[in-house]
Structures are given as structure tokens and as C-alpha cells.
C-alpha positions in Angstrom: -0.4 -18.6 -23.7 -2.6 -17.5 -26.9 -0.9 -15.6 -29.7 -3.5 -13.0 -28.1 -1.4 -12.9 -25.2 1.8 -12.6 -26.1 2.4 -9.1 -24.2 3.6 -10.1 -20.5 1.1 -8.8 -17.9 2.3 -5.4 -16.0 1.7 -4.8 -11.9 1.7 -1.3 -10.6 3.7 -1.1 -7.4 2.7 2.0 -4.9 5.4 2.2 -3.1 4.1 2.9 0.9 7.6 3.0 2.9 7.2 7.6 2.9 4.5 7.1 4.9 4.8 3.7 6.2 8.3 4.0 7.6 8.2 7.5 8.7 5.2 7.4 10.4 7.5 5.4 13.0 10.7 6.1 12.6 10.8 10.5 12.4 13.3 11.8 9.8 14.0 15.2 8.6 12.0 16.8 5.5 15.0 16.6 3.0 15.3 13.0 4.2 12.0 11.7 2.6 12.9 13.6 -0.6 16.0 12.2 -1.1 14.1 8.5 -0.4 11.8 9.9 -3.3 14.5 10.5 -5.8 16.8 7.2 -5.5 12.6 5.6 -5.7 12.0 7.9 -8.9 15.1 7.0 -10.5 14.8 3.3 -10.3 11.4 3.5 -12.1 8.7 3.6 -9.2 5.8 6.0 -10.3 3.2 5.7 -7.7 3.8 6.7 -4.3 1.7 6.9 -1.0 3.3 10.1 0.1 2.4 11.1 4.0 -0.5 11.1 5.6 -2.6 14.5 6.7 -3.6 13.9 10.3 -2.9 15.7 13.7 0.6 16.1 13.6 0.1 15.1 17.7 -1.1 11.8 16.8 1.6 10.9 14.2 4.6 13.9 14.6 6.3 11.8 12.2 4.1 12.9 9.1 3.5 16.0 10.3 5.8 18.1 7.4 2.9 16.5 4.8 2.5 19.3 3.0 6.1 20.1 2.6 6.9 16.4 1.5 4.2 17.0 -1.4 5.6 20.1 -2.8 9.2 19.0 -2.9 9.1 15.4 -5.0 10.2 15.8 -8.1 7.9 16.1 -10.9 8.0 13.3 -13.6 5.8 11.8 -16.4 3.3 9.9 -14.5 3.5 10.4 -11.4 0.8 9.4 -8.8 0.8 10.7 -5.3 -1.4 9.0 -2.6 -1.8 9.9 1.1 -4.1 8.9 4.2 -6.9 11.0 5.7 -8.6 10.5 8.6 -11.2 13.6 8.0 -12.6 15.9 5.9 -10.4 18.4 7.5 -7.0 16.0 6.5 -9.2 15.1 3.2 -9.3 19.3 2.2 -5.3 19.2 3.0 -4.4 16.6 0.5 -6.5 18.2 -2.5 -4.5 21.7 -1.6 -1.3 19.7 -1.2 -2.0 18.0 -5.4 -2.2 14.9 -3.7 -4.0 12.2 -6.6 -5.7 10.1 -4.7 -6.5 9.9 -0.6 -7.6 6.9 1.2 -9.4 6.8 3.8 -7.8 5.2 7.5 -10.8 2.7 8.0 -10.5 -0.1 10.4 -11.9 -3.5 10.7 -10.6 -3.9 14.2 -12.7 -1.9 16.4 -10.0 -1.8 19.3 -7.7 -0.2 16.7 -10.1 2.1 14.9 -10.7 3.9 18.3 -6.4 3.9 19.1 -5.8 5.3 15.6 -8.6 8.2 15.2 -10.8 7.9 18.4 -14.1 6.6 16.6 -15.7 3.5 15.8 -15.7 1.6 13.0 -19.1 2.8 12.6 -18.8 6.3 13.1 -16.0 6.2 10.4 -18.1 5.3 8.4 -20.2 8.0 9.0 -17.0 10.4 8.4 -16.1 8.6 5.2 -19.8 9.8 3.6 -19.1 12.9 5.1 -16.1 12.6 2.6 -17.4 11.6 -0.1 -19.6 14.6 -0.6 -16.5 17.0 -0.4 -14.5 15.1 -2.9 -17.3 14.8 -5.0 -16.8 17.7 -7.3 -12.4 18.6 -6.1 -10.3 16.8 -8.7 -9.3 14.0 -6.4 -9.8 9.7 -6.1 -11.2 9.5 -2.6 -11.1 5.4 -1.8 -10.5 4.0 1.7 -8.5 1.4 3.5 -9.8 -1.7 5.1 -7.1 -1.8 7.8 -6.8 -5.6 9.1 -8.6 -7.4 6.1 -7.5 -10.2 7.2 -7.9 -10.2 10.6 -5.7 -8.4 13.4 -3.6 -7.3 15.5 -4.3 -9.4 18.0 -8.0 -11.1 17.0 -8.6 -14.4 15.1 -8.7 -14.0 10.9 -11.7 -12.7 9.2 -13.0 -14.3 6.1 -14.8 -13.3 3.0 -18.6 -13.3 5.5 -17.2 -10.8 7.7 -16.3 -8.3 4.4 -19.7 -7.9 3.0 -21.6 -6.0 5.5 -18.8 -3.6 5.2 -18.3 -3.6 1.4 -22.6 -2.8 1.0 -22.2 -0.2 3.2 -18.7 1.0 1.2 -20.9 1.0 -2.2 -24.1 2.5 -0.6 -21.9 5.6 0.6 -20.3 5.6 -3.6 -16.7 4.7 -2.2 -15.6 1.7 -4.5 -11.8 2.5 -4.4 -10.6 0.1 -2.1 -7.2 -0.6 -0.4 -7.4 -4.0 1.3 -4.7 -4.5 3.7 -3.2 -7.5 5.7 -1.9 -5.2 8.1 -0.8 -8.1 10.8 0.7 -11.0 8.0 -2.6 -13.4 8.5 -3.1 -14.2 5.1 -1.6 -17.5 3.1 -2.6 -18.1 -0.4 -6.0 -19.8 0.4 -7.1 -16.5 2.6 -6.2 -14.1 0.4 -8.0 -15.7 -2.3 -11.1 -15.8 -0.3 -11.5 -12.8 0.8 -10.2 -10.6 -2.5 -12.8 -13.1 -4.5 -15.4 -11.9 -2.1 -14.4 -8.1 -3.1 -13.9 -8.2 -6.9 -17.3 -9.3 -6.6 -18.2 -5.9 -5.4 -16.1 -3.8 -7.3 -13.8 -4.2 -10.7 -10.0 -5.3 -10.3 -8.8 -1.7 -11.5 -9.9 -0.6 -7.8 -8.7 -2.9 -5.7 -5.3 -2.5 -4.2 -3.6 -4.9 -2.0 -1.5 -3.9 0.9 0.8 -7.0 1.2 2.2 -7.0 5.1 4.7 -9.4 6.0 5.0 -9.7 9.7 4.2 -13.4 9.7 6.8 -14.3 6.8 3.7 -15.2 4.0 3.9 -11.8 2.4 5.6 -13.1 -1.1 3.2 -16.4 -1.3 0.2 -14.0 -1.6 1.6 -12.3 -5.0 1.0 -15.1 -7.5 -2.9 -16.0 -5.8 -3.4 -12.4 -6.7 -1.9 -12.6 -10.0 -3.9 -15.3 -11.1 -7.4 -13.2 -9.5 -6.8 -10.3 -11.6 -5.1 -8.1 -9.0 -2.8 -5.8 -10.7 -2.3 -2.9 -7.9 0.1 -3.8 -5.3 1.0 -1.7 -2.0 4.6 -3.0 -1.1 7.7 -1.2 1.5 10.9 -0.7 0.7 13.2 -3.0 2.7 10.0 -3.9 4.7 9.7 -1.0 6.6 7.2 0.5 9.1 5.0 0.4 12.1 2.7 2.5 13.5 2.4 4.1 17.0 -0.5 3.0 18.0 0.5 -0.8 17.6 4.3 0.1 19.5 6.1 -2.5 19.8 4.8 -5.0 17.2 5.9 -5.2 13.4 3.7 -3.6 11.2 6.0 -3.8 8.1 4.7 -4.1 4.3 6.6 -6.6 1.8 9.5 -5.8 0.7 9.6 -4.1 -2.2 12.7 -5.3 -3.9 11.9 -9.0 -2.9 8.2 -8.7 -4.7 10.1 -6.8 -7.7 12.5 -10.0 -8.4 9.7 -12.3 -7.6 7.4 -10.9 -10.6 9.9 -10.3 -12.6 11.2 -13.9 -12.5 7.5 -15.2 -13.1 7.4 -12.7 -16.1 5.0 -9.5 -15.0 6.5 -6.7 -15.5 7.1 -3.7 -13.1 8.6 -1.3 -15.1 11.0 -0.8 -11.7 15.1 -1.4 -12.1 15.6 -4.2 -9.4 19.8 -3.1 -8.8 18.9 0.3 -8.4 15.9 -0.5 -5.8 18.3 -2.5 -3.8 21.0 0.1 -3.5 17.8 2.0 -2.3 16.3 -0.3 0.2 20.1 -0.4 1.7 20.5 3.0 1.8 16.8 3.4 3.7 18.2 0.3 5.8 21.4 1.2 6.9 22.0 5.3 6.2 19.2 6.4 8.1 18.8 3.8 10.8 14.9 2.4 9.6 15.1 -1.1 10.9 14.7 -3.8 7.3 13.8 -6.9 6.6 13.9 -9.0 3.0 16.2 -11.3 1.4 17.4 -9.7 -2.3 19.1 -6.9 -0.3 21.5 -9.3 1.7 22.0 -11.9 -1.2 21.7 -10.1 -4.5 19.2 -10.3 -7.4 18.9 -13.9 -9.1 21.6 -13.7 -11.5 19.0 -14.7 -15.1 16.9 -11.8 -13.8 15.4 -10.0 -17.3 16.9 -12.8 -19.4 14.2 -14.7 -20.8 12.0 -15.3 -18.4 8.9 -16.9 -19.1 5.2 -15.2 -18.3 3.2 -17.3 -16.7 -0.7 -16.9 -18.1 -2.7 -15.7 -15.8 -5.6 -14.9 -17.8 -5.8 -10.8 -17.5 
């Protein structure tokens, strides 16, 4: 590396599992806020807190508001959520949520078993969107749910993004959250398709939602690394799923296992590893949500933070 860049690159983790897990597996209020505290105190600062939906459709989320005005309050905090409408999307900005994403499918099948419309008619809900959140204080972005192809179709590719990402940018939505919601994507996928992206919007608004049903989640970190990706949606302990997909794993990466994985390649995180794994344990075994990952079951590679060397990839 250049004397220039001598300063390690940093990733910002959002950590999904509050609505992720929950969505899935019900817990009480004070539950999720404890979650939120053993999170806050081993470093994590960004958070995608519930989502505002019918509370019929996911019962799980349906204390939202409550969850929002009981996390504690720290120096940079960023709360996130999903919204399905303009009615959920009015919710979050009277909840102080930062930033709301929009639930926007791919998979046509699935958009119409999550939120009963078309992908096209979504669309036509997300400009509705846009217009309110114009002038309210808030980042309204959107999800592209099954990126990469999903849950039960062949992969897309980078061809099958663009009609969706002009009509993203013609609507003035350019915060995007791709997700590989069913674990399609190895390294040469996710390069594709996030190269196709970054050529429609800047790297400082792309987030991508790791999933890691098919075991690939961890080789997609260093592909987006090396692309400029420095937003990363990962789950504590790999938890979640989602209703309407019962059944099937619907997890995102483990949290603790991307930590030690950057870390170890030298990006920082800014997250204390020991004190996420007591976490992702607790979440695990405490409250009965179902986890995956490796670091939890055999501890943290024991040179972790002690000279590691960062890799250059040419932020």
C-alpha cells in the first residue's frame, strides 16, 4: 500500500437480526431491547430496527413503534426499518426512524406473498413514497429483495438489474439495499451484478444484504471489498426467516463470523468481536432463535487485533 494509504479501510455493519429474527421468531418488547443493548455495547451503531407493516401480516414486528422509542440513545446512532407503504413510510418518520427502505421484490411470486402487489405496482407505491419523504427529514431507499435470484427461480444477472435500476433513478430512489436473500451468489455473481449497480449509483449508497442459506455468505465480503462496498447488512448468529417463505432458511451472515473475517484482513469495524459472540450466544441459546456461524462454537482466532495486515483494496 502507498504511504497515502496507510489508514486501514473501515466497513459499516447494520446489524439486521431486530427485524430479521423477530419477524419469525415473536419475542416480547423488553426482549429486543435488551438484544439492542449487549449490540450497543459491543460497538454496533447502525441498526435496522422493525419494520412498520400490518401487524397481521408480520405479528412479530408489530410493537415497532415501541421498539423505536426504547433503544438507548448513543453518539451515532442510525436506526433503519422496512416499509411497505406510505402509510408504514409516515410511521417510521413519527417513530425517528433515520432511514426506511422500501420491501421491493424481484421475484414476482414473492412480491405478491409479502405485500399483495406486483413488482410493478410497487413500484408505483415507491414513487408514491418518494414524494412524501421528500421534504420529512428521513433517507427513503429500497430493497431489491432476491438480487440474485430466488427463492426458488434460476439466478439473475447484472441484464436483469437494469430495467429495474432506470426505473429506480427515474422515480429519484438511489439508496439501494441489494439483497441475496436465498444464498445464490459466489464471488463471480456478486461481482457482476454490484458492478452493474455502482454504475448507476455511488458506493456510499449501496448496501449489501449478505444471506447465507447456501453456505457462500463470507466468500462474497472480500469481492465487495475490493468493488468499493463499504455498507454491509449482516445477522447476528445468522438469524431469521420470514413468514411468507415458512419453512425455508432465510438467515443473513453471521455477524460475528463477518467481524473476525475483516478484521483478520485488516478493515476495521469499530465492533468488539468477544463481546458480539457472548451476544450472538445469548440471542442463540437464551431466547430459543435458531443460529448458525462458526466463531460462536469455536472462539475468535486467537492473533485477532494483533497486527494484522490491510489488504489494499483501493478505496
Amino acid at each position: 500500500m502507498s504511504e497515502e494509504n496507510t489508514v486501514p479501510p473501515q466497513v459499516h455493519i447494520r446489524e439486521i437480526a431486530p427485524r430479521l429474527a423477530f419477524q419469525d421468531h415473536p419475542v416480547p418488547t423488553e426482549v429486543k431491547i435488551e438484544l439492542l443493548r449487549r449490540l450497543l455495547d459491543a460497538g454496533i451503531r447502525a441498526f435496522e430496527l422493525s419494520s412498520f407493516v400490518r401487524p397481521d401480516l408480520i405479528p412479530g414486528l408489530a410493537d415497532a413503534e415501541a421498539v423505536f422509542a426504547n433503544v438507548p440513545r448513543v453518539p451515532g446512532l442510525s436506526l433503519g426499518c422496512c416499509v411497505g407503504n406510505t402509510r408504514g413510510l409516515a410511521r417510521a418518520v413519527d417513530a425517528g426512524a433515520s432511514t426506511a427502505a422500501f420491501l421491493l421484490s424481484a421475484d414476482e411470486e414473492f412480491a405478491r406473498a409479502n405485500i399483495g402487489r406486483s413488482t410493478g405496482e410497487s413500484l408505483a407505491e415507491l414513487e408514491r413514497m418518494a414524494a412524501f419523504a421528500a421534504d420529512r427529514g428521513i433517507v427513503l431507499g429500497t430493497y431489491v429483495i432476491f438480487a440474485w435470484g430466488g427463492p426458488t427461480g434460476p439466478g439473475r444477472s447484472a441484464e436483469d438489474l437494469e430495467p429495474l435500476a432506470r426505473r429506480l433513478l427515474e422515480i429519484g430512489v438511489d439508496h439501494w439495499i441489494l439483497a441475496d436473500s436465498a444464498g445464490y451468489a459466489a464471488p463471480p455473481q456478486i461481482r457482476e451484478l454490484v458492478t452493474a449497480a455502482l454504475a448507476h449509483v455511488p458506493a456510499e449508497n449501496l448496501t449489501v444484504q449478505v444471506h447465507d442459506d447456501r453456505g457462500l455468505g463470507l466468500a462474497a465480503l472480500l469481492p465487495l471489498l475490493d468493488l468499493g462496498v463499504r455498507h454491509l447488512d449482516t445477522a447476528l448468529a445468522g438469524s431469521g426467516g420470514h413468514p411468507a417463505i415458512s419453512g425455508r432458511r432465510g438467515g443473513g451472515l453471521c455477524t460475528e463470523d463477518a467481524v473476525q473475517l475483516l478484521e483478520l484482513s485488516g478493515v476495521g469495524t469499530g465492533i468488539d468481536l468477544p463481546r458480539l459472540i457472548e451476544a450472538a450466544n445469548w440471542l442463540a441459546t437464551e431466547i430459543g432463535v435458531p443460529g448458525k456461524g462458526f466463531v460462536r462454537h469455536a472462539g475468535a482466532v486467537p492473533s485477532l487485533g494483533q497486527g494484522a495486515q490491510a489488504l489494499d483494496f483501493s478505496w
